[in-house]
RODO-2510 file (C-alpha; in nm, 4 decimals, decimal comma):
residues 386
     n   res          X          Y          Z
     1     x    11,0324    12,8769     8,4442
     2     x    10,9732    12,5963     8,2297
     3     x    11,3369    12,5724     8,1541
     4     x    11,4501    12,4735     8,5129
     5     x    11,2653    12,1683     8,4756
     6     x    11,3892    12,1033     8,1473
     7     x    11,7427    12,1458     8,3077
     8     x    11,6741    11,8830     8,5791
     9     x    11,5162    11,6307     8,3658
    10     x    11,8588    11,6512     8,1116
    11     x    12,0406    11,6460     8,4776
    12     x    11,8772    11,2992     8,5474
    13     x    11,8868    11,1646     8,1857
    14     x    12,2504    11,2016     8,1769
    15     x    12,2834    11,0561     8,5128
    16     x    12,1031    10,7272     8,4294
    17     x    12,3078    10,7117     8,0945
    18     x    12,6591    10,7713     8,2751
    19     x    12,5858    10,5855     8,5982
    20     x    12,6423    10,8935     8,8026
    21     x    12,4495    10,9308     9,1520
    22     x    12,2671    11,2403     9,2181
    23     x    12,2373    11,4287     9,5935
    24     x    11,8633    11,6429     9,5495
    25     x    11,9535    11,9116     9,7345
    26     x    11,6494    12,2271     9,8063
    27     x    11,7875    12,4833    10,0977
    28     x    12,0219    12,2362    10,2217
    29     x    11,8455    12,3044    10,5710
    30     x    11,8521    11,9075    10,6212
    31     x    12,1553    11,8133    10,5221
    32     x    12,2450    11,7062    10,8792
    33     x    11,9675    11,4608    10,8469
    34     x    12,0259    11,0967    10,7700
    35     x    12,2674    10,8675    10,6554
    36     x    12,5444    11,0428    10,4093
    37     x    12,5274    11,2745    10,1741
    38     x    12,7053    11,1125     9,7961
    39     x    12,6960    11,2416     9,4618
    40     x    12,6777    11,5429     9,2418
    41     x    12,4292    11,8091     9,3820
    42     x    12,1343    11,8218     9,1976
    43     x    12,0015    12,1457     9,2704
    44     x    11,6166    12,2140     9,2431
    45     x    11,6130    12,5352     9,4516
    46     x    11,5616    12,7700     9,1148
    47     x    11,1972    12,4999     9,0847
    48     x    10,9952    12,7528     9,3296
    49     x    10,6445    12,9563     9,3238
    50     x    10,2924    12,8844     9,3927
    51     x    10,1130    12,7152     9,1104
    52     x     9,7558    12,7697     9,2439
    53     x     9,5766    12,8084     9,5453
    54     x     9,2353    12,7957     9,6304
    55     x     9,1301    12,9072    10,0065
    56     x     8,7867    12,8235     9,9551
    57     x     8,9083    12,4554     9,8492
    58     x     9,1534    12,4293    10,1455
    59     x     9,4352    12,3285     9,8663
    60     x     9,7719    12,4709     9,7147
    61     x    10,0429    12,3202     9,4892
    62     x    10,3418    12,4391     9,4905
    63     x    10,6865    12,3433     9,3101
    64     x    10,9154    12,1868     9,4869
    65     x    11,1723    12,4574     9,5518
    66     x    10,9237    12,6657     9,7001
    67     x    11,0432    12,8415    10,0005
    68     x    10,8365    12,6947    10,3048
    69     x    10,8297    13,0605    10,5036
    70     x    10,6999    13,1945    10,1289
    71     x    10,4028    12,9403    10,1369
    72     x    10,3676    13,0114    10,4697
    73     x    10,2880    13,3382    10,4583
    74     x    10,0727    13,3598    10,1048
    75     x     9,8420    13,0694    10,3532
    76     x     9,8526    13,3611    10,6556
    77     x     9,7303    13,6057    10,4440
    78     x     9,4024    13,3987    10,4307
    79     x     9,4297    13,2893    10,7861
    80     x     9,5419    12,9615    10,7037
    81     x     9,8373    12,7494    10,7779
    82     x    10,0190    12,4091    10,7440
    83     x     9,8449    12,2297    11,0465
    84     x    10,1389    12,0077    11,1204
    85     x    10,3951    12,2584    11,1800
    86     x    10,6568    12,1644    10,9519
    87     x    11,0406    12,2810    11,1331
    88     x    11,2343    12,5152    10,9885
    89     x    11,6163    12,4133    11,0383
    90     x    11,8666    12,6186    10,8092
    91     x    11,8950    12,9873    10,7045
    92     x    12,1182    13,2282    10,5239
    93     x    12,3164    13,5120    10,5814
    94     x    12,0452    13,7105    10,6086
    95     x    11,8897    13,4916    10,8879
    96     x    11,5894    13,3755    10,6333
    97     x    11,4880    13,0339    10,6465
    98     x    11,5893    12,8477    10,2940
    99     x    11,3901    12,5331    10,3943
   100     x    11,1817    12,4401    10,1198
   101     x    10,8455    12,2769    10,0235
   102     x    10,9708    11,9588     9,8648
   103     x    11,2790    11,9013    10,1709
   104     x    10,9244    11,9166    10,4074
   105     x    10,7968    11,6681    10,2706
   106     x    11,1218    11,4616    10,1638
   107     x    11,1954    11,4693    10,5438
   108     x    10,8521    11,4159    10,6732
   109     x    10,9289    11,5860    10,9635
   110     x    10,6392    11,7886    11,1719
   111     x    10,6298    11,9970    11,4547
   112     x    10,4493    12,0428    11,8008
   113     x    10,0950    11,9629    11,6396
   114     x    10,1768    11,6269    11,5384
   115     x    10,0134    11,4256    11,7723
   116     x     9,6348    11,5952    11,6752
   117     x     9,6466    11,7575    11,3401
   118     x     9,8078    11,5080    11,1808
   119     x    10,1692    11,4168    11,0404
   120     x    10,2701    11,5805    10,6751
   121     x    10,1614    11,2166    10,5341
   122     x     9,8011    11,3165    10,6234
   123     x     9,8037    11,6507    10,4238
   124     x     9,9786    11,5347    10,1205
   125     x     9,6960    11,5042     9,8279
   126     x     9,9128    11,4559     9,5787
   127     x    10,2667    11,4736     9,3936
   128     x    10,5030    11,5245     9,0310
   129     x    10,7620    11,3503     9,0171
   130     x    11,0707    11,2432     8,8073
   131     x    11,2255    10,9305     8,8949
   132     x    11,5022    10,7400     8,8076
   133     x    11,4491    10,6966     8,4522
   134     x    11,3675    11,0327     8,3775
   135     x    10,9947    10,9494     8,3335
   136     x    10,7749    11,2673     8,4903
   137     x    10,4700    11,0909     8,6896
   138     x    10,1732    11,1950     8,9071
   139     x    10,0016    11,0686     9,1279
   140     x     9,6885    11,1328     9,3697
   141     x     9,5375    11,4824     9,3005
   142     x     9,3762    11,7930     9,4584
   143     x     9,1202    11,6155     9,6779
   144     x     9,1048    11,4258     9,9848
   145     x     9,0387    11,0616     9,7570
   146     x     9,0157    11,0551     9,3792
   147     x     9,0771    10,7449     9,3061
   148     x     9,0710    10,3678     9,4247
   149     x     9,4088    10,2065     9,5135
   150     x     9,7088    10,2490     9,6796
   151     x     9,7971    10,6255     9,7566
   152     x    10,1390    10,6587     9,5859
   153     x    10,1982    11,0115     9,6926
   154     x    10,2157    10,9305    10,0655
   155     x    10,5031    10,7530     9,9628
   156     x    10,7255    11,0316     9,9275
   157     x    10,6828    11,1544    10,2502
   158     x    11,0208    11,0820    10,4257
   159     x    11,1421    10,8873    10,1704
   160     x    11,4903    11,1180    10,2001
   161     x    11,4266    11,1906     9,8126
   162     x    11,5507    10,8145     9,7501
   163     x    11,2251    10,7197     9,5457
   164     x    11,2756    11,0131     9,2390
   165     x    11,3330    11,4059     9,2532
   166     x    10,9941    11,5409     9,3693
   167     x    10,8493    11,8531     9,1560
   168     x    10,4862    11,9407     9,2483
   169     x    10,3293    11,8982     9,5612
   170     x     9,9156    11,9382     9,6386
   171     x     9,8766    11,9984    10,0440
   172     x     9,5506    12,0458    10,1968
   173     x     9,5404    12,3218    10,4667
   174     x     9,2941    12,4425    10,7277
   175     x     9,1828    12,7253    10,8844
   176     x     9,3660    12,9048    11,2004
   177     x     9,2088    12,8355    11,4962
   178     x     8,9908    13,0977    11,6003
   179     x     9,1749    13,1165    12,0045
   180     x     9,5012    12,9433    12,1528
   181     x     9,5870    12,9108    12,5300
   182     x     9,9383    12,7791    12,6968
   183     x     9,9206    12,6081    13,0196
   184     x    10,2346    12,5573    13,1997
   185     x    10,2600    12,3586    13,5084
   186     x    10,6387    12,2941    13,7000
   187     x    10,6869    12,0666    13,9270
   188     x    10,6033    11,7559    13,7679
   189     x    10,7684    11,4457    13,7110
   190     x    10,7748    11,2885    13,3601
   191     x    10,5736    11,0290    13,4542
   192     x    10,3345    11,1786    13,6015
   193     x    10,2976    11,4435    13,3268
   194     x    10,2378    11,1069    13,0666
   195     x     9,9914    11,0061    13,2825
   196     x     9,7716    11,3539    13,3242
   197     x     9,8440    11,3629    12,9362
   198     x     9,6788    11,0520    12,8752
   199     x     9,3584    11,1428    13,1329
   200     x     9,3035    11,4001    12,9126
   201     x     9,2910    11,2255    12,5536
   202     x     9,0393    11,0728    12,6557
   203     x     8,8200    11,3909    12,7218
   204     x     8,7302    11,6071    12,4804
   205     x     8,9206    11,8690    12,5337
   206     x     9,0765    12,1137    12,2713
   207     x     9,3991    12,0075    12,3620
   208     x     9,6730    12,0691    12,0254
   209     x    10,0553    12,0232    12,1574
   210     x    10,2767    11,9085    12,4580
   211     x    10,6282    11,9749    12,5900
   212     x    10,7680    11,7960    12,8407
   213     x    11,1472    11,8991    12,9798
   214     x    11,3722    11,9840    13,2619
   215     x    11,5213    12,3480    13,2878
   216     x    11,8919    12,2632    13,3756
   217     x    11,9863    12,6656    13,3900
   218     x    11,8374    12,7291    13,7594
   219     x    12,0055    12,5234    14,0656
   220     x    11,8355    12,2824    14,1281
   221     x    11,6757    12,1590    13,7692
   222     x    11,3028    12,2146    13,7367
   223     x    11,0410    12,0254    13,5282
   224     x    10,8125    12,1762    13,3315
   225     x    10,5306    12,0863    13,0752
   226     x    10,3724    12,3080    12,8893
   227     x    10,0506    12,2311    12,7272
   228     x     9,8894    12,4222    12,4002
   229     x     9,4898    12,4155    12,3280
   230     x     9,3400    12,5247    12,0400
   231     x     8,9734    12,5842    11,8872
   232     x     8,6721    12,7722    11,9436
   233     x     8,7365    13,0275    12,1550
   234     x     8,4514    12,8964    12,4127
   235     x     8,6275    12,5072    12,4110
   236     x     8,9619    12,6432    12,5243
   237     x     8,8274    12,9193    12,7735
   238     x     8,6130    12,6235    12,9247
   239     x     8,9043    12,3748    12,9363
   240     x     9,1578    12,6041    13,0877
   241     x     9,0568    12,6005    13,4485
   242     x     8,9581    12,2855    13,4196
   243     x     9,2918    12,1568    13,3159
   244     x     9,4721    12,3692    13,5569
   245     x     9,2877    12,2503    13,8468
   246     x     9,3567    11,8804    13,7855
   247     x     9,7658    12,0389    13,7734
   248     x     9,7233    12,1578    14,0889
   249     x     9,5669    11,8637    14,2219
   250     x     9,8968    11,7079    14,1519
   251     x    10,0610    11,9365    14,3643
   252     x    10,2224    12,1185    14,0436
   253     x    10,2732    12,5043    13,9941
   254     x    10,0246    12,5694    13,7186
   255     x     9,9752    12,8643    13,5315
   256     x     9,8465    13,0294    13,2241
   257     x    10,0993    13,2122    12,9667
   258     x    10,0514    13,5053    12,8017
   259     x    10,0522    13,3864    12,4667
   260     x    10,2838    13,6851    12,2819
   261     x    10,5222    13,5061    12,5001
   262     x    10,4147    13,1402    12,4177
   263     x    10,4240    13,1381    12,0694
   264     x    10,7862    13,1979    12,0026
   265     x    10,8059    12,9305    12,2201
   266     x    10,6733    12,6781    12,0915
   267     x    10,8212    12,8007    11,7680
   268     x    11,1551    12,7078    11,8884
   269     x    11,0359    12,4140    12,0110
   270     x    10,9430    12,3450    11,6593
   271     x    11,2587    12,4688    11,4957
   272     x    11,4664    12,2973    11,7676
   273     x    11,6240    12,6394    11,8398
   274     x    11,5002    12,6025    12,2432
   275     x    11,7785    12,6042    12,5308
   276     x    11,7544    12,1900    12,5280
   277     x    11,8242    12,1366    12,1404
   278     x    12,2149    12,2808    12,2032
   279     x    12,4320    11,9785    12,2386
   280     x    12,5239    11,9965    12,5822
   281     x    12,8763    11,8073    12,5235
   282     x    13,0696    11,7573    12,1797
   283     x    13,0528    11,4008    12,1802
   284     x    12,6993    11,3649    12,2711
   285     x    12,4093    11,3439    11,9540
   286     x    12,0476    11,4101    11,9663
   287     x    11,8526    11,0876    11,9147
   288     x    11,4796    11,0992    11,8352
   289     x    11,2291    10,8230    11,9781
   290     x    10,9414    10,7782    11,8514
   291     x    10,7054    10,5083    12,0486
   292     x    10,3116    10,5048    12,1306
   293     x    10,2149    10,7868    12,3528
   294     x    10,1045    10,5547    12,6128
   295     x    10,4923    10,4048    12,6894
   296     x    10,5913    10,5111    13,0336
   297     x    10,9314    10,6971    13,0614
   298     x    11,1969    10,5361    13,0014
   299     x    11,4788    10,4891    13,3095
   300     x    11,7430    10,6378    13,0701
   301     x    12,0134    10,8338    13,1810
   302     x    11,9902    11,0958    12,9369
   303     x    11,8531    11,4434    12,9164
   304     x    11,5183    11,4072    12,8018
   305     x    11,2569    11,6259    12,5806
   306     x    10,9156    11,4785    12,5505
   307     x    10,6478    11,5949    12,2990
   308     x    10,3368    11,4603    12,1081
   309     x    10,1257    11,3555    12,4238
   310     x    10,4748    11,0941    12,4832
   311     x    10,5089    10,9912    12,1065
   312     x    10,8113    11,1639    12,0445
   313     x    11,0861    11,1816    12,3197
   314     x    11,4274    11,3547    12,2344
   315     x    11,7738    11,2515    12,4342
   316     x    12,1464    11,3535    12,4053
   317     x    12,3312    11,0724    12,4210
   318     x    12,6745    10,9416    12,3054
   319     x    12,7406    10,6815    12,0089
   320     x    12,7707    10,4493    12,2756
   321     x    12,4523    10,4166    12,3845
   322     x    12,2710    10,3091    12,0380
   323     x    12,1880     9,9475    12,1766
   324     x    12,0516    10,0332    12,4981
   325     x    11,8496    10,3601    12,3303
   326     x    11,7190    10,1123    12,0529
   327     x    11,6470     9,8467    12,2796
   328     x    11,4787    10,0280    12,5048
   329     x    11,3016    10,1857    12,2162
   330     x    11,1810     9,8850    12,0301
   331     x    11,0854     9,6886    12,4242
   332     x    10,7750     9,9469    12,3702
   333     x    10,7170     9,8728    12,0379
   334     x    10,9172    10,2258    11,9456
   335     x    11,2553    10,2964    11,7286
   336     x    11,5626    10,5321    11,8288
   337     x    11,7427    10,7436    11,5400
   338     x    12,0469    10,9618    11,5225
   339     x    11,8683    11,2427    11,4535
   340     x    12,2041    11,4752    11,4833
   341     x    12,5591    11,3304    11,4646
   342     x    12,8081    11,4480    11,7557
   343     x    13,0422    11,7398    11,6237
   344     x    13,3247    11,5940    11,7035
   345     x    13,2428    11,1984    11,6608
   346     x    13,2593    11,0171    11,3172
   347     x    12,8954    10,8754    11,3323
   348     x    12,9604    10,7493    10,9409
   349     x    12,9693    10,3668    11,1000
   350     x    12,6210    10,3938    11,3345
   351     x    12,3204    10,3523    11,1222
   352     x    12,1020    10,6692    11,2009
   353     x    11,7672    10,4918    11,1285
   354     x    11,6452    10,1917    11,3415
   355     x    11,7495     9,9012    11,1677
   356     x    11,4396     9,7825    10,9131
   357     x    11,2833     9,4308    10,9982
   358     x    11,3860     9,1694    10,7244
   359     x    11,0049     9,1800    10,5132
   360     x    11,0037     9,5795    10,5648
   361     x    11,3712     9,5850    10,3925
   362     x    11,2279     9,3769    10,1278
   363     x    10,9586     9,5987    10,0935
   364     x    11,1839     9,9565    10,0679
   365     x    11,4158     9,7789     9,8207
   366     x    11,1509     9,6627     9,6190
   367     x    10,9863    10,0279     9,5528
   368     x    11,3704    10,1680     9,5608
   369     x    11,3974     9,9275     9,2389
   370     x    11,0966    10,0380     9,1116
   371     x    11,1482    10,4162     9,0984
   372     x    11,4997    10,4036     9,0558
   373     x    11,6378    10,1010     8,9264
   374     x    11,9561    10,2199     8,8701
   375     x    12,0127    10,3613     9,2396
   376     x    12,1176    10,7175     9,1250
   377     x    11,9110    10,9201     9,3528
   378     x    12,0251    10,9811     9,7404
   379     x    12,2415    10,6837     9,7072
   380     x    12,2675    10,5725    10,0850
   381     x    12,0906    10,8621    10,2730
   382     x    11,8415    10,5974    10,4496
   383     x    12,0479    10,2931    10,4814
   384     x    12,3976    10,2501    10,3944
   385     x    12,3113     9,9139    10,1271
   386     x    12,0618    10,1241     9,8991
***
């Protein structure tokens, strides 16, 4: 195993002596995802397995080429789990997922927990990596706080693998939670579903995911949010007709779900493989907002997905509409990317991330420098300069 390191080290040695840029490349599940892809592949796939995990510690490391459904299931076996619900995008013939561990946390992306357990920043303890002199470095470790400082590690997390090729990652994980309920309530605007969302975060109620959207397939279009608790089995049996009760107060159609039928739900809510996450028109692109939770909607004329409690809102919208999404974005102190290009649109002139305040640019540049002074990793996957 040893030698597929050995093989990507020579891979970036040569690199930095010829001047040639490098695309990291795990599963490929996320390839749709960012600016453009440049360079030779630099394949890290055949870096996989589980270097040790402890259950009783609440802590694995993995290689970076780890299959995320393989980690996944060695943590089910001990009934635990990645409490940030990392998506699952891509998969192969076969229909197996070929995300892996070190595109999860290259991306940074998390799923329909986000907004209580915690983005994949938060579970990161620590990380290997080779950067862009061929140097092997680690930082942080296998507990929470080891040391005094700044928390290097964290840095990787949706850094688009622009700061070095990552090789070992430490995650903390939890415990399942012992009992889950869905709530789902129709009828409700999205305004007033922010608002109920909001009255109860500040109660303490077990209350783990939100989804917020309009079911265009039935004539005419119905809202619908669906709410997710999770805990002790007594918190969410308490909270449930509690909750429902103040959705029927609002004159909503409120309900319980079965939760064999839930789960795959929110699953595909997670792995954007719901109804809503099919572009609806060619030249339309799915933009991701992200904004505080307590932003009111927004009077866009887009179809609309809302998760995280109103911290992350999804829209299809054309190319067109990147100043009024970002403006609209940013008037709440938010930001608007292209999260998916339109199929049939060249998007390789819109700049998919919201555009980086002069000091933050500095910033990124700075570390980009630092870690890779020569620019040969993911040469213009966040911004097109860098």
């Amino acid at each position: 195993m040893e030698s597929e390191l050995r093989q990507i080290t020579e891979r970036v040695r040569a690199a930095l002596t010829h001047g040639t840029v490098l695309r990291v490349r795990g599963g490929g599940s996320k390839d749709f995802y960012g600016q453009s892809l440049q360079g030779e592949v630099l394949d890290v796939s055949a870096w996989r397995g589980i270097i040790s995990y402890e259950p009783s510690e609440l802590v694995v490391t993995v290689r970076a080429g780890t299959p995320l459904q393989e980690l996944q299931a060695a943590l089910a076996e001990k009934g635990q789990h990645l409490a940030f619900e990392p998506p699952c995008f891509g998969s192969d013939t076969a229909g197996v997922s070929v995300a892996t561990c070190g595109g999860m946390v290259a991306a940074g992306l998390s799923g329909p927990a986000r907004a209580s357990a915690g983005a994949v920043r938060d579970f990161v303890l620590g990380v290997t990596l080779l950067n862009g002199r061929a140097e092997l470095l680690t930082f942080g470790g296998q507990v929470i706080k080891n040391v005094a400082g700044y928390d290097v590690s964290r840095l990787m997390v949706g850094a688009m693998g622009t700061l070095g090729v990552l090789t070992e990652i430490s995650l903390k994980v939890l415990p399942r939670a012992l009992s889950e309920a869905t709530l789902v309530c129709s009828g409700l605007s999205q305004q007033a579903a922010l608002d109920q969302l909001h009255r109860w975060g500040g109660k303490p109620l077990p209350l783990n995911a939100s989804c917020w959207l309009v079911d265009t397939s039935v004539a005419p279009p119905r809202e619908h949010l669906y709410v997710r608790l999770r805990g002790a089995a007594a918190a969410v049996e308490a909270a449930c007709p509690r909750m429902l009760a103040d959705l029927q107060a609002l004159g909503g159609e409120a309900a319980r779900m079965d939760n064999a039928q839930a789960a795959p739900d929110w699953n595909a809510c997670r792995d954007q493989t719901l109804p809503f996450f099919q572009a609806p028109a060619p030249e339309l692109g799915l933009w991701r907002l992200s904004m505080p939770q307590t932003a009111p909607a927004l009077n866009l004329p887009f179809g609309t997905l809302v998760e995280w409690h109103g911290g992350q809102r999804w829209l299809w919208a054309p190319l067109s509409a990147v100043g009024q999404l970002r403006q609209s974005a940013n008037s709440v102190g938010g930001t608007a990317t292209l999260f998916r290009a339109p199929a049939s649109v060249d998007a390789a002139a819109i700049q998919r991330f919201n555009p980086l305040q002069s000091a933050l640019s500095g910033i990124h540049q700075r570390l980009k420098h630092e870690f890779d002074p020569a620019g040969i990793f993911n040469r213009g996957r966040m911004y097109a300069q860098w």
